[in-house]
N, C-alpha and C positions, 0 to 999 in steps of 0.2 A: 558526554553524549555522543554517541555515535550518527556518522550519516549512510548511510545505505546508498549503493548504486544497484538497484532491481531492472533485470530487462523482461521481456514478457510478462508483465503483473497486470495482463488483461482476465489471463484465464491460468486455472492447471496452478503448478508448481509457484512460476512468479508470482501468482495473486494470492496465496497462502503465506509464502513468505513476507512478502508486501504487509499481510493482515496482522501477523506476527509481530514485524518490527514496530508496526503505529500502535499496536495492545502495549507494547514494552514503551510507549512513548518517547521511542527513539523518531528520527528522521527519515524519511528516505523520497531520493533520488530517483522517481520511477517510468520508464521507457515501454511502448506496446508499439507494435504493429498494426494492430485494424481501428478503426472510427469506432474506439467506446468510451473517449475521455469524458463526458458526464458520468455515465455510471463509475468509471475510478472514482471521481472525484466523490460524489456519491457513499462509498463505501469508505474512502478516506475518512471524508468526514465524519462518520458512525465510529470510524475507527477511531477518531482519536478523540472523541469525546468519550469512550468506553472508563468504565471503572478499575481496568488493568494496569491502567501505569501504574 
C-alpha cells in the first residue's frame, strides 16, 4: 500500500487527486493552506468508506 504526500487538496487539482487515492484505498498524507480541515476531513471520510477500494 502506498502513502501519498498531497499539497493543496483543499480545492482544484490536489483535492481530485486526494479523492482518487482514498477511492483506490491507498493512504495519504494531505497539506492545505486555508481554514477548511473539517470539510477535508469530511470528504475523507465519505472517501474512504466508498465501494472503490
Amino acid at each position: 500500500m502506498s502513502i501519498w504526500l498531497i499539497t493543496g487538496c483543499s480545492s482544484g487539482l490536489g483535492k481530485g487527486i486526494a479523492q482518487a487515492v482514498l477511492k483506490r484505498g491507498e493512504k495519504a498524507a494531505e497539506t492545505q493552506m486555508e481554514n477548511r480541515l473539517k470539510e477535508i476531513r469530511e470528504w475523507m471520510e465519505v472517501s474512504s468508506q466508498s465501494d472503490y477500494r
